[in-house]
MITORBA-34743 format. One record per atom (N, C-alpha, C): y negated, z negated, x negated; residue number from 0; residue in three letters; atom name. Coordinates in steps of 0.2 Angstrom, whole numbers, plus 2048, in hexadecimal, padded with zeros to 3 digits. Each point is the difference from the previous one (the first is absolute). Layout:
ATOM  north   up  east  lummi  doza  drenlum
ATOM      Y    Z     X    NUM   Ala       CA
...
//
This chain:
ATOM  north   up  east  lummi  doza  drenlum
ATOM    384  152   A58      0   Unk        N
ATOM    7FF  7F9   801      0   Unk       CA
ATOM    7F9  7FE   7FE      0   Unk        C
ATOM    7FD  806   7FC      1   Unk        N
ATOM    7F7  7FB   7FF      1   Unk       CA
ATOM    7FD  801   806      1   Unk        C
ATOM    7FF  804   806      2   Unk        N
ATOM    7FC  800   804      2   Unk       CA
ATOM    802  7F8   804      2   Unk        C
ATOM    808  800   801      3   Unk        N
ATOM    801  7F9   805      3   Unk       CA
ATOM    800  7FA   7FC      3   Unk        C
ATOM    7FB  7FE   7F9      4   Unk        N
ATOM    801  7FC   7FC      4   Unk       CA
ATOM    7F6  801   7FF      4   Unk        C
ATOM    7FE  805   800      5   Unk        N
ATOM    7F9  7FF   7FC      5   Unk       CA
ATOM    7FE  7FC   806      5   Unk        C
ATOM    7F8  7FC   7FB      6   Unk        N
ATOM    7FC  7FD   803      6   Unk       CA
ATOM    803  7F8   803      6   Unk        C
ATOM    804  7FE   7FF      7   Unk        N
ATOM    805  7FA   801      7   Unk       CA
ATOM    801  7FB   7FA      7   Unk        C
ATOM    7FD  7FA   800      8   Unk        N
ATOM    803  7FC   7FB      8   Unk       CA
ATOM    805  800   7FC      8   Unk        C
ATOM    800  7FF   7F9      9   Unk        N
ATOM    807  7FF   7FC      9   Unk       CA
ATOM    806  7FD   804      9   Unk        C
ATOM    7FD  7FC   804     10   Unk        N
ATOM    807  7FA   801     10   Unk       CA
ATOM    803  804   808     10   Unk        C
ATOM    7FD  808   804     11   Unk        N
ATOM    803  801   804     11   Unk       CA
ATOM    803  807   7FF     11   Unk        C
ATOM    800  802   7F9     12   Unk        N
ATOM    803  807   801     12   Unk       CA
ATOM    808  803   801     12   Unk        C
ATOM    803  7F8   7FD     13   Unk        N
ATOM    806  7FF   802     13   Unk       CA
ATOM    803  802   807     13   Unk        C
ATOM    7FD  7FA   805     14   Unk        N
ATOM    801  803   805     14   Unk       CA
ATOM    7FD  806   806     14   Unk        C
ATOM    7FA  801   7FC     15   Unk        N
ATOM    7FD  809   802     15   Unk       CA
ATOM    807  804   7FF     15   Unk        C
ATOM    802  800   7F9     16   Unk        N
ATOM    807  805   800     16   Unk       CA
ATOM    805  800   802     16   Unk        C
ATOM    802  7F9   801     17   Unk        N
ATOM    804  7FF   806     17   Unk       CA
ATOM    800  804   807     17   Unk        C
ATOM    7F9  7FE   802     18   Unk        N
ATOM    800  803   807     18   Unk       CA
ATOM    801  806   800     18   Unk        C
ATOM    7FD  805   7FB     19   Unk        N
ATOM    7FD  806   800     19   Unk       CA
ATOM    807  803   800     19   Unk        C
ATOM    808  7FE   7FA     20   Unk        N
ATOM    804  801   801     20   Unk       CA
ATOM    806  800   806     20   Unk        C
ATOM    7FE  7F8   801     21   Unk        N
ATOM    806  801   808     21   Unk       CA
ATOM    7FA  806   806     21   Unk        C
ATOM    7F9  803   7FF     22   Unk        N
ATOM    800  804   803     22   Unk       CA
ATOM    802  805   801     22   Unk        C
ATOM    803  804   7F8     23   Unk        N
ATOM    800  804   7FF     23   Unk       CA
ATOM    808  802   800     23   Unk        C
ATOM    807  7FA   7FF     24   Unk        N
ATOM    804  800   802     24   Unk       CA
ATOM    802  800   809     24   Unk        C
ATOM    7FC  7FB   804     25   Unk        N
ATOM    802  803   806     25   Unk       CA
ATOM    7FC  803   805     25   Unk        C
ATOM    7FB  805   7FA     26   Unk        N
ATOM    801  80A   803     26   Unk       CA
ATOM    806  802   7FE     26   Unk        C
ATOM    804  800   7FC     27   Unk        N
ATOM    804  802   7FB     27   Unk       CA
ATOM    805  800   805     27   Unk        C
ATOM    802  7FC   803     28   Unk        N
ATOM    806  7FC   803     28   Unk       CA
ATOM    800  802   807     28   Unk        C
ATOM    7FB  802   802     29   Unk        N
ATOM    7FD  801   807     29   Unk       CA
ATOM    800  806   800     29   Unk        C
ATOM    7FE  804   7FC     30   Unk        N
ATOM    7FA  807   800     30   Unk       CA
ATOM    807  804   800     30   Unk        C
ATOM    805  7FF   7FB     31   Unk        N
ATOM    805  805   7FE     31   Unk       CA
ATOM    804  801   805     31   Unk        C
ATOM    802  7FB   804     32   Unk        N
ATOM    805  800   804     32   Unk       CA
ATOM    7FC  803   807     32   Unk        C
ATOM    7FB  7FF   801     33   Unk        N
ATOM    7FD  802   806     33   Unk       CA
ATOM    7FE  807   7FF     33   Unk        C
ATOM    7FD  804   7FA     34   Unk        N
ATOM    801  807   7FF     34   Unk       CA
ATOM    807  803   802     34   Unk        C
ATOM    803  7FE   7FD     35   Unk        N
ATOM    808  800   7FE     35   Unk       CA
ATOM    803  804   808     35   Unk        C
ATOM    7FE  7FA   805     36   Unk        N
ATOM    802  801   806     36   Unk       CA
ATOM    7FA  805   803     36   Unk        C
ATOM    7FC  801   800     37   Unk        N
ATOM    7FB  807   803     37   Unk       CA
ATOM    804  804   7FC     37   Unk        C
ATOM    802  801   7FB     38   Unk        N
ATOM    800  806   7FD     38   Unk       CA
ATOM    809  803   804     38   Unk        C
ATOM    804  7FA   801     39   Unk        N
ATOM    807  802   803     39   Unk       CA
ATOM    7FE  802   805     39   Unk        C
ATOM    7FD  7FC   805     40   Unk        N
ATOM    7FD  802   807     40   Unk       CA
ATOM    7FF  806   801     40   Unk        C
ATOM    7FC  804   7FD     41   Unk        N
ATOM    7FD  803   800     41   Unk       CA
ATOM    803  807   7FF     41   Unk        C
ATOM    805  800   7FA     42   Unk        N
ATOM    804  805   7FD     42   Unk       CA
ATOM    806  801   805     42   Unk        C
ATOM    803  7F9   804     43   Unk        N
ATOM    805  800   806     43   Unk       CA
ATOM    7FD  806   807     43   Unk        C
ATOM    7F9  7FD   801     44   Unk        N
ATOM    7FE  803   804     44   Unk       CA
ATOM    7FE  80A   7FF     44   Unk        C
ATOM    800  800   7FA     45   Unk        N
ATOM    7FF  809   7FE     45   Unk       CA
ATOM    806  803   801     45   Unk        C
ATOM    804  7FB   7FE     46   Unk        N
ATOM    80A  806   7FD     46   Unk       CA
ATOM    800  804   805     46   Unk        C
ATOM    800  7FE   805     47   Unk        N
ATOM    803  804   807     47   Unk       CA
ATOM    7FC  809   7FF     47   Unk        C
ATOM    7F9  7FF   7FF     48   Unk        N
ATOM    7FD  805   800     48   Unk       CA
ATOM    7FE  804   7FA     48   Unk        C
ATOM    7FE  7FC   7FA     49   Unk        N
ATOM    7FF  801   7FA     49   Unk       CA
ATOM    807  7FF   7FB     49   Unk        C
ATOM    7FE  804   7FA     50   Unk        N
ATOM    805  7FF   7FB     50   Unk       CA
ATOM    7FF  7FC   7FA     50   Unk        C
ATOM    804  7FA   7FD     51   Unk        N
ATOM    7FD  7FB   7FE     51   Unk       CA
ATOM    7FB  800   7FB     51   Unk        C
ATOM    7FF  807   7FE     52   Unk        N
ATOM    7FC  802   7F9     52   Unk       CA
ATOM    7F7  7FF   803     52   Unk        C
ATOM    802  803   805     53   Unk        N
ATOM    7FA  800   807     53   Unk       CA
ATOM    7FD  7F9   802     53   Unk        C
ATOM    805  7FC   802     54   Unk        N
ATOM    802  7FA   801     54   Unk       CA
ATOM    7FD  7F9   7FE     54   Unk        C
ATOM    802  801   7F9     55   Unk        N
ATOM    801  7F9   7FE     55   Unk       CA
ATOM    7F6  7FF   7FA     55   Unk        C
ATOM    7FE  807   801     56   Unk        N
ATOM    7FB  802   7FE     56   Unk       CA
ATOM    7FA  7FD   804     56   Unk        C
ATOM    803  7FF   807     57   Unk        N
ATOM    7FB  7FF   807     57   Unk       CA
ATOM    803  7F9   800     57   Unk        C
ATOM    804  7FE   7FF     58   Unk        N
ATOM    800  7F7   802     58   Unk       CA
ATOM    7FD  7FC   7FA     58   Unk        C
ATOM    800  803   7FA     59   Unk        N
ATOM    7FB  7FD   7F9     59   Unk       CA
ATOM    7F8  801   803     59   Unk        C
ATOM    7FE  805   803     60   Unk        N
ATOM    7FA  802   800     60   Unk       CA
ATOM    7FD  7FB   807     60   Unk        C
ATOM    806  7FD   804     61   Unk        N
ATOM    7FC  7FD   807     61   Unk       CA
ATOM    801  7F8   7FB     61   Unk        C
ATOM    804  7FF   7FE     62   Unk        N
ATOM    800  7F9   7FC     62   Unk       CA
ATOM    7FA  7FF   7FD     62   Unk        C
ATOM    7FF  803   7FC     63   Unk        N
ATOM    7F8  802   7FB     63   Unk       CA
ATOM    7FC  800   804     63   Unk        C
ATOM    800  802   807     64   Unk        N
ATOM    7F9  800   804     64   Unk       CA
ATOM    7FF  7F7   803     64   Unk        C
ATOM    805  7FE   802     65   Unk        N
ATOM    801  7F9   802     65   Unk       CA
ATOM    7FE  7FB   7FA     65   Unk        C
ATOM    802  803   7FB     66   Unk        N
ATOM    7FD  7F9   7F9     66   Unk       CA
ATOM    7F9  804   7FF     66   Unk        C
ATOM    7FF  806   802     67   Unk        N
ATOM    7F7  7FF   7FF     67   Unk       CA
ATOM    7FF  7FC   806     67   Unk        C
ATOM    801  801   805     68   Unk        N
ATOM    7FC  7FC   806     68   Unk       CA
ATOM    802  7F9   800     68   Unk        C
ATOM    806  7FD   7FA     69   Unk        N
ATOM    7FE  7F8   800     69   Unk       CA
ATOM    7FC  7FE   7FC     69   Unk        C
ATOM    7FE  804   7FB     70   Unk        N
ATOM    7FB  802   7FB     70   Unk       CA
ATOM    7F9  7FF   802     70   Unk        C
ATOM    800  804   804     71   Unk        N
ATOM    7F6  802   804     71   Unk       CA
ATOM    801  7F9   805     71   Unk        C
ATOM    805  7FC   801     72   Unk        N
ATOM    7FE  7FA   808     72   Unk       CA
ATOM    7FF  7FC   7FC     72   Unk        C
ATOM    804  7FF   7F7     73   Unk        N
ATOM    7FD  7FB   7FB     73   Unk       CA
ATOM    7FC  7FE   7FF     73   Unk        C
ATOM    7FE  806   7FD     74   Unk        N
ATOM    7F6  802   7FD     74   Unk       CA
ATOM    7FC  7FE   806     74   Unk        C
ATOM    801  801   806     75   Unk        N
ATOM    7FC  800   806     75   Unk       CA
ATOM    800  7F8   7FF     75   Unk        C
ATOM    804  7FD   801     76   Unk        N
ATOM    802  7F7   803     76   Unk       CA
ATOM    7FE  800   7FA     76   Unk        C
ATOM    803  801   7F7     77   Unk        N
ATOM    7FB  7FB   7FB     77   Unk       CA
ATOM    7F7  802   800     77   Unk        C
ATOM    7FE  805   801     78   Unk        N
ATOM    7FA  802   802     78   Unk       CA
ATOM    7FD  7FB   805     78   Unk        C
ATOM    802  7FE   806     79   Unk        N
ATOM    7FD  7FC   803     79   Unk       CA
ATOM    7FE  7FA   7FF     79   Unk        C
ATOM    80A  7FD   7FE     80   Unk        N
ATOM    7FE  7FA   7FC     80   Unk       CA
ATOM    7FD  7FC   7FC     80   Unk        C
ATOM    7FD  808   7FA     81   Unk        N
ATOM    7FB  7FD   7FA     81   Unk       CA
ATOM    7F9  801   804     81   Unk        C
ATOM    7FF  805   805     82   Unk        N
ATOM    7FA  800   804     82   Unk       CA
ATOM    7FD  7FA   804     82   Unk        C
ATOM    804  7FE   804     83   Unk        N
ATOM    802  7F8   802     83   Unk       CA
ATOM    7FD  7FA   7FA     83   Unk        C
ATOM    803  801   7FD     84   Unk        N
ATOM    7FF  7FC   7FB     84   Unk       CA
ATOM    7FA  7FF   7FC     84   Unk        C
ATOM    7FB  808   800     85   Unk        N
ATOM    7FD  7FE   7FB     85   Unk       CA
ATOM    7F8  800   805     85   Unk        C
ATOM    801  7FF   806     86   Unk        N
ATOM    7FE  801   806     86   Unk       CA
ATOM    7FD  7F6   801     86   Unk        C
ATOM    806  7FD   7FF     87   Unk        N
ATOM    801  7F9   801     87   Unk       CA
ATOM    7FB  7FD   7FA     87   Unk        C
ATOM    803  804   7FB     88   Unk        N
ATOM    7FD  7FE   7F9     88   Unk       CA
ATOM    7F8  7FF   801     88   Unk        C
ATOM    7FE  807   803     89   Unk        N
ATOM    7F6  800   7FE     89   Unk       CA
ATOM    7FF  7FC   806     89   Unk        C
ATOM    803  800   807     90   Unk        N
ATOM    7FD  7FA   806     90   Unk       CA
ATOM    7FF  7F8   7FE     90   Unk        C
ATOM    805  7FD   7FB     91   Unk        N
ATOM    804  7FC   7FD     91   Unk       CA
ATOM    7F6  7FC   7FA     91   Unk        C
ATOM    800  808   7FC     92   Unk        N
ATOM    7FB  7FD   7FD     92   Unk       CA
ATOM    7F6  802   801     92   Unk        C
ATOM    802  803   806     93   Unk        N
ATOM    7FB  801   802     93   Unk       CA
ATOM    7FB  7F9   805     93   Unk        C
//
């Protein structure tokens, strides 16, 4: 919570933690059930041909690949956002 709280005045840390929390909640709510579901998908589609020791090893591993690539399109968008922004910021005082 210090990162989504520093550099904010006393009277907003509150709702800093707030936000910071319901974001952290609806990855939680979101993230679990959507892995969840790649990982069955994926382990359904192996049975036929693999063994599920085989299996269920490759459906964790393509799930993990998907939350890195929601991961790296995060970084990419908040990267641009604050580039954006700090862009506006020097034309602003220039």
């Amino acid at each position: 919570m210090v990162t989504g709280t520093s550099g904010l005045p006393d009277g907003e840390h509150g709702l800093a933690t707030g936000l910071t929390t319901l974001t952290q909640l609806v990855g939680l709510t979101l993230g679990i059930p959507v892995l969840s579901t790649i990982v069955t998908a994926r382990v359904n589609a192996l049975q036929a041909t693999h063994s599920a020791a085989d299996s269920v090893p490759a459906g964790v591993r393509v799930a993990l690949l998907a939350n890195g690539g929601v991961l790296v399109v995060g970084a990419v968008a908040l990267a641009l956002f604050f580039a954006r922004g700090t862009s506006r910021r020097a034309a602003a005082a220039a």
